[in-house]
N, C-alpha and C positions, 0 to 999 in steps of 0.2 A: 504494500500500500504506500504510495509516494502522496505527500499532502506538502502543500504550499499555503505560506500564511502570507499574505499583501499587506506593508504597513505592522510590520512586525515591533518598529522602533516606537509604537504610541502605547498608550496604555493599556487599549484592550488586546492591541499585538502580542503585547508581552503578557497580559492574565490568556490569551491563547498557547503560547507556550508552558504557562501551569500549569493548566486545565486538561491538557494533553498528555501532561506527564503524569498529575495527581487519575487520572484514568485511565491510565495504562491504553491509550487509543492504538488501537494499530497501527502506528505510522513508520515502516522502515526505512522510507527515506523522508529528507525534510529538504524545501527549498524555501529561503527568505528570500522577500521582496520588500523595497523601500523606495524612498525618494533619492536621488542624485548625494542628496546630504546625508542620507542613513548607509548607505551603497559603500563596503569594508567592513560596517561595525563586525563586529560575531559576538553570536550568540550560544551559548552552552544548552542543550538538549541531551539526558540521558545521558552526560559524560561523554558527550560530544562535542565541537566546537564547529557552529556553521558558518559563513560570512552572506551578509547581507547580500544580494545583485541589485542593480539598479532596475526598478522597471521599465522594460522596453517593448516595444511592438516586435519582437521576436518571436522564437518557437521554443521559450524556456519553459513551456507549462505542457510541452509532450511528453506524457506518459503521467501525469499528476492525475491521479483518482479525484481529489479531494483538494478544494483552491479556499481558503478562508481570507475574507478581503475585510480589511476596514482601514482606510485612505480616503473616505471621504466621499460625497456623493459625484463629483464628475469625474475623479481616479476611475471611479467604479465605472461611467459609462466610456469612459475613454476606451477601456483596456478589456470591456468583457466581453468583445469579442475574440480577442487574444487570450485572452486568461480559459475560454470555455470554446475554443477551434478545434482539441483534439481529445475532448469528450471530459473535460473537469466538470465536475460538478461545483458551480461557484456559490457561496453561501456567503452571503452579501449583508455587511452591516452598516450599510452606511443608510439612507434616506430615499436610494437614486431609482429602486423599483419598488420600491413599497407596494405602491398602488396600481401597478401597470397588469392590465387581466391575465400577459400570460406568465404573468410571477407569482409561484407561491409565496404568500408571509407565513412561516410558519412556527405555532408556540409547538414543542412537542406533547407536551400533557394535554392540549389543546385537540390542536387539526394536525396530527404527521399525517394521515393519508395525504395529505394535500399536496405534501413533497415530491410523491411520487409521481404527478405531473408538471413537468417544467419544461416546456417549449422550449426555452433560449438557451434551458441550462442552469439556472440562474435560481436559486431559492435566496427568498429575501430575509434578513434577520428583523422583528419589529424593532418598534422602539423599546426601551429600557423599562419607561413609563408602564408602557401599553404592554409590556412582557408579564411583568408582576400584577398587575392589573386581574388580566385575564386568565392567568393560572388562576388566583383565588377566585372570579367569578365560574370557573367551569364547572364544580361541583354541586354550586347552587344553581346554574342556568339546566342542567342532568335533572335536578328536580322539579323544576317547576321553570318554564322562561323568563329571564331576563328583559322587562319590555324597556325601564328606565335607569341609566347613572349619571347620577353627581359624583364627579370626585375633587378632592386640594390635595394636589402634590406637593411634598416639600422635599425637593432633587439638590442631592450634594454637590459636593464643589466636582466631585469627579467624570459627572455629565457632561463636562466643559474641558474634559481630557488633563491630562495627567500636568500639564503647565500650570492649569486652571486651580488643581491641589497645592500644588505649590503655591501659586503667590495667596491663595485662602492663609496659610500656613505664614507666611512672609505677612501680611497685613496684618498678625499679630502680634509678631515680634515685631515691625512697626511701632504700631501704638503702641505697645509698652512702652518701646525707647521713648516715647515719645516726638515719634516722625509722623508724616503724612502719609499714610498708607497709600501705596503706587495699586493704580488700576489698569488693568488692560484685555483680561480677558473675559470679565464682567460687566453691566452697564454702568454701576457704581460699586461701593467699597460692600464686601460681601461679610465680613467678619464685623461679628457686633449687628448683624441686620439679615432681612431677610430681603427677598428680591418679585416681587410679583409680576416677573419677566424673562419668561425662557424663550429665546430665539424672535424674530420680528412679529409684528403685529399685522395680519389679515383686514381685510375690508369689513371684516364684522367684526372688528374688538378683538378677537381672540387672536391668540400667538398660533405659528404654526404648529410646537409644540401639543400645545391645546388642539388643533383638528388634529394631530397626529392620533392622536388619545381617542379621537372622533370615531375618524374614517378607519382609523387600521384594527381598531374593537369589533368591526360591523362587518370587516372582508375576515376576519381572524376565527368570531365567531357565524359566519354566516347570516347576518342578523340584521334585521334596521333597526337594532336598539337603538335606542335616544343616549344620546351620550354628551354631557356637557363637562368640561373639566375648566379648572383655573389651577395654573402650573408655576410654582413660585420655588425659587433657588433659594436654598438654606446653608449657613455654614457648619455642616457635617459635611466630612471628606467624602466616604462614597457608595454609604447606600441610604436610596430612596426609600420615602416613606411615602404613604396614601391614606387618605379620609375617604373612605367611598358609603355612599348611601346608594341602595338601588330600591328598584322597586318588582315587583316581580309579578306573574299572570297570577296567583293566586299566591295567599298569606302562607311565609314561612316562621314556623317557631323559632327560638334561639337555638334548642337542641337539637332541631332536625339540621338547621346553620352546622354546628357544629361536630355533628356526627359527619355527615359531608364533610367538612375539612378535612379532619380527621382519619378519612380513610382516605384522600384522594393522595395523588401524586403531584411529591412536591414541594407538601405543604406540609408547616408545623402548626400546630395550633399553642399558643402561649396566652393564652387567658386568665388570669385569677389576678384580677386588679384589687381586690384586697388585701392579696400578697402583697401588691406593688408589681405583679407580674407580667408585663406586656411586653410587645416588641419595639427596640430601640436600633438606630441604625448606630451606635459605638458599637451592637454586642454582635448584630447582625453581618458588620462586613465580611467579607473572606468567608463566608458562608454561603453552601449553596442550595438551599431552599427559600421560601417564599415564608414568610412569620405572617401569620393571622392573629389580632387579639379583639380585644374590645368589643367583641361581638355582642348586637342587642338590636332592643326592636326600634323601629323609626318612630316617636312617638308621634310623627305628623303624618304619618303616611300609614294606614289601616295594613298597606300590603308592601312596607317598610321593611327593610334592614341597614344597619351599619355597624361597618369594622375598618381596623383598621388596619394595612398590613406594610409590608418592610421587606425589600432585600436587597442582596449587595448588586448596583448598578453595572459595576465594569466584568463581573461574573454572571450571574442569571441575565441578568439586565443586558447585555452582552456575548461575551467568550461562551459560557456554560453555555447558553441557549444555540448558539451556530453548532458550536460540541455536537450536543444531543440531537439534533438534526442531523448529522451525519452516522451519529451512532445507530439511529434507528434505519439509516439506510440501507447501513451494514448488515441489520437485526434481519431487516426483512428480503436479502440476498438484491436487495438494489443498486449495491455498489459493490463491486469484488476485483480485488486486486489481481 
């Protein structure tokens, strides 16, 4: 099995190289891919040492079973026809097919059938958001439909790529010294604040962030749920949390809620707020499930629930989730070296 990771030098690059090694994937060979600027680095795999190549419109991705890209939305349409000319399966985490009909987005707990058609080649990773989203809706939409969600994200510095973590971290040794905390890859100063602004603003108020959450819930799960979000950056490093309220075709108890979580794939259930016990993104990082707590009924909505869940962005949200797409393609003799 020869697999290719594109944009190896960013942060989800490199949790693609854990992710592969903490799962023992089958990969016997490895080829890196970067920008002009990452192109020499090496990278150690299995007590191996790779070097980066530059990406080019060449024939470096003959014979690669398995292509993991995350470079960015126009890397990805530049190069995907190169990257998937001699039968890769490209699994794509940038923004640049989301939505395009002959692209699966695929969550695996979700929709993996879905992977196994792909026209271009091309299976799409969703957003981070919209990953842990709909992993904890899948086991209550199984029960009864999903017709409505509200959800407020509060997305870490780490959605903003591994620079993004750093200067969070840098603006606050700042402010201690007592300097001016430097901004640059936020709209303003992110530490000590929260940010009710991810990515630009759409003709209807909402960020595209926000319709990602929209439109990528509704192709993900098959659905014209109603979906509204408002998506706001917190400083926690890198994993996201969610308020979701939904609404559903008929009234779900708290414990039917919860037996559902409980057994599904994925998911932890951390509930006993009189412990103090819920999910926090300090405890969640580097972790690779999806944390459920809070679970209760919607006291405004008859046919209400809300919870609240958590997991790590640049892993589930992310690396894990391309992973596991692959893994199940292996599972089901879709991909064979």
């Amino acid at each position: 099995m020869t697999v290719a990771i594109v944009g190896v030098s960013g942060a989800v690059g490199q949790e693609f190289l854990r992710v592969l090694a903490e799962r023992n994937f089958p990969a016997d060979e490895l080829r890196l891919f970067g920008s002009a600027r990452s192109a020499g680095r090496s990278y150690t795999f299995r007590g191996k040492t790779y070097r980066v190549s530059e990406l080019k419109q060449h024939d470096d991705f003959k014979g690669v079973h398995v292509a993991f890209t995350s470079a960015g939305a126009g890397t990805s349409r530049e190069f995907a026809g190169t990257i998937t000319k001699y039968g890769a399966v490209m699994i794509d985490n940038s923004s640049a097919f989301r939505l395009d009909d002959d692209v699966p987005l695929v969550v695996p707990e979700v929709n993996p059938e879905d992977a196994l058609t792909r026209p271009l080649g091309i299976i799409a990773n969703p957003n981070c958001s919209t990953i842990q989203m709909v992993v904890a809706l899948k086991p209550l939409d199984t029960l009864t439909p999903v017709r409505r969600i509200h959800v407020a994200t509060y997305q870490s510095a780490s959605g903003a790529g591994a620079a993004a973590m750093d200067e969070l971290m840098a603006q606050y040794r700042q402010i201690l010294n007592g300097e001016t905390p430097k901004v640059e890859k936020f709209t303003c100063q992110l530490a000590y604040n929260v940010i009710p602004h991810i990515d630009v603003f759409t003709d209807n108020g909402y960020t595209k962030e926000e319709m990602k959450m929209h439109n990528e819930t509704r192709k993900i799960m098959h659905s014209d749920v109603a979906v509204s979000a408002t998506c706001v950056r917190v400083p926690a490093l890198r994993a996201h949390s969610e308020a979701i309220w939904i609404e559903t075709e008929r009234p779900l108890s708290v414990e039917e809620a919860r037996i559902a979580f409980e057994r599904a794939e994925g998911i932890v259930v951390q509930d006993n707020p009189s412990e103090k016990s819920y999910p926090m993104p300090l405890f969640v990082a580097e972790k690779d499930p999806v944390y459920v707590g809070r679970i209760r009924k919607d006291i405004s909505n008859p046919n209400g629930l809300s919870f609240w869940c958590v997991g790590d962005q640049i892993k589930k949200g992310a690396a894990l989730n391309a992973v596991q797409i692959a893994e199940y393609l292996i599972k089901v003799g879709n991909i064979r070296p």
